[in-house]
C-alpha positions as CSV (number, residue, x, y, z in Angstrom):
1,X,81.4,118.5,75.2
2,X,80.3,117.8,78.7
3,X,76.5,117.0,79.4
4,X,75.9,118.7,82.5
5,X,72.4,118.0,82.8
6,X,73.5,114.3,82.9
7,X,76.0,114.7,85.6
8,X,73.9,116.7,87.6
9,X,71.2,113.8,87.7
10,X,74.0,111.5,88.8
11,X,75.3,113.1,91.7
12,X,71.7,113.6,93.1
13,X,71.0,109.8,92.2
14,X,74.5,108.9,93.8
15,X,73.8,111.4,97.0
16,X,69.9,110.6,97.5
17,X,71.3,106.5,97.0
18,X,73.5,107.0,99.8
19,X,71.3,109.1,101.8
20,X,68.8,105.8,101.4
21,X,71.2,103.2,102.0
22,X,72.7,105.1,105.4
23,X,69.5,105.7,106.8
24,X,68.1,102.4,106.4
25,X,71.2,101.0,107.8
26,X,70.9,103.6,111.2
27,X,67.4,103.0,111.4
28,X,67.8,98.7,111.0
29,X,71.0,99.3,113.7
30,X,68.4,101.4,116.1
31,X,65.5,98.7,115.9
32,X,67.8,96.1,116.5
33,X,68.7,97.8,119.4
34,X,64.9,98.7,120.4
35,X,64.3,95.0,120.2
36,X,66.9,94.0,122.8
37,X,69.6,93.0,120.5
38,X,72.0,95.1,120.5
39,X,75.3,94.0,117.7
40,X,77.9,93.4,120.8
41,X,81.2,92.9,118.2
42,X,83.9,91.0,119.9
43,X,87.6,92.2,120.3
44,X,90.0,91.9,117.6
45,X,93.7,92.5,117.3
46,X,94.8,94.5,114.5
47,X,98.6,95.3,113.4
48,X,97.5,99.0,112.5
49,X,95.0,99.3,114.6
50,X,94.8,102.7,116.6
51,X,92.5,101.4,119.5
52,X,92.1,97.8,120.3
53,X,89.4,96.4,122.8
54,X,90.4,94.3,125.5
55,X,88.0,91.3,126.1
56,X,87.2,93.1,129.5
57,X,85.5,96.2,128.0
58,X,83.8,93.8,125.5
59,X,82.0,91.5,128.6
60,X,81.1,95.2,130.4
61,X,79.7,95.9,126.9
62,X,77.7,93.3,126.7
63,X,76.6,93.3,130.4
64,X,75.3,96.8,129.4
65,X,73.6,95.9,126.4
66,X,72.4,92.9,128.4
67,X,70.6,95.2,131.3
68,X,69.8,97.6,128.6
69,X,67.1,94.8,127.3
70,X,65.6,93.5,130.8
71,X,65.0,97.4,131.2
72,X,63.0,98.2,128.1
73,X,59.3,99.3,128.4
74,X,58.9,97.5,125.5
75,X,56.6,94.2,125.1
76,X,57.5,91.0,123.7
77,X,55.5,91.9,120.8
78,X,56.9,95.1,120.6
79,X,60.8,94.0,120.8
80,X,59.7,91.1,118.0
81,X,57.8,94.0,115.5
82,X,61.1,96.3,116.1
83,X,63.6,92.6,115.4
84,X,61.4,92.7,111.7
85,X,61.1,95.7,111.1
86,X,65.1,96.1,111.7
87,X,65.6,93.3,109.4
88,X,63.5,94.5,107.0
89,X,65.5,97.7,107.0
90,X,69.0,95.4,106.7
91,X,66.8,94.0,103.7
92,X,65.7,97.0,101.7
93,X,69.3,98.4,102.4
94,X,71.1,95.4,100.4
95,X,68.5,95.3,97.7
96,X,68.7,99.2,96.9
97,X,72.7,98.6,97.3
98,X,72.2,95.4,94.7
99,X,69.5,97.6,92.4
100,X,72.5,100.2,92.2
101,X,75.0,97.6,90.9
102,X,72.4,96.9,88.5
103,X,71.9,100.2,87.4
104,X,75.7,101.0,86.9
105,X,77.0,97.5,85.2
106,X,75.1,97.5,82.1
107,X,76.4,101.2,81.3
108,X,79.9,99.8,82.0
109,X,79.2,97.7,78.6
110,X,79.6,100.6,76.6
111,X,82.6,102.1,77.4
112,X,84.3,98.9,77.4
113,X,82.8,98.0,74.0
């Protein structure tokens, strides 16, 4: 017998749990940016991969996000509130991610019991 009421609360826990973690994880990625720090990543070469990055579009990357801070309207104590408050998303993100592990291992006991 299936409990249907029970699988119904899981797949809105596991869809409003990823709903969380994603948007805190846009939202961290979009201060970050806000705050004149914008995650440049550098060129890697992969044996599979489909696009690779030459180290020339990386440095124009990076000289965009570079004159993308010096214009921002922003104040110093704006760009350092949006840096915390980015972090603090990158924060609340890994601990709902860690409260989910703790949620699911102890049910994991007993089935395995």
């Amino acid at each position: 017998m299936i409990d249907w009421i029970a699988f119904v609360v899981v797949l809105v826990a596991a869809l409003v749990g990823a709903s969380v973690v994603v948007s805190l994880y846009s939202l961290g990625i979009r201060l970050l940016t806000i705050s004149g720090r914008t995650p440049v990543v550098a060129p890697a070469e992969f044996t599979d991969a489909i696009t690779v990055i030459t180290p020339e579009e990386a440095a124009k990357a990076a000289k965009r996000a570079e004159k993308a801070a010096r214009k921002s309207p922003l104040t110093e104590g704006q760009k350092r509130l949006a840096h915390i408050g980015a972090w603090a998303c990158f924060v609340l993100g890994g601990i709902s991610v860690l409260y989910g592990i703790f949620l699911i291992v102890p049910a994991l006991h007993r089935f395995v019991a």
